[in-house]
N, C-alpha and C positions, 0 to 999 in steps of 0.2 A: 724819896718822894712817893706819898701814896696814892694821892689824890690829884685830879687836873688842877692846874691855877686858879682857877673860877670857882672851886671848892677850898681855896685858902678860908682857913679861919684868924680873924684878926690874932690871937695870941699866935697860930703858927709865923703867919707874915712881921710879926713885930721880934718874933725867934730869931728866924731867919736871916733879918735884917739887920739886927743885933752883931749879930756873929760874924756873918760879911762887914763890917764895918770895923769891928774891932780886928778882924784879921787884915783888914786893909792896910790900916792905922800902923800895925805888927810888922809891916811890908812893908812900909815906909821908914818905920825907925830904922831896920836893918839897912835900909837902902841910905840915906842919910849920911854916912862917911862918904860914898864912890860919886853924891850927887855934887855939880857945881853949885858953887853960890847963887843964888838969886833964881835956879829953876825953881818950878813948882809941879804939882801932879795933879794930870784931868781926870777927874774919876768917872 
């Protein structure tokens, strides 16, 4: 991070968001065998 949040630029913020997302998604497939049926995950 270089900049304060208020200085986000839309391409940084849509990066960013990107990536947290898809790592989340990454987190969940692994998690996925140890989870029970019918839970779900709050993001």
């Amino acid at each position: 991070v270089t900049k304060p949040l208020l200085e986000t630029s839309r391409r940084g913020y849509l990066a960013a968001i990107s990536a947290s997302s898809y790592s989340y998604v990454s987190l969940l497939k692994h998690f996925l065998p140890i989870m029970n049926p019918g839970m779900y995950s709050a993001s």
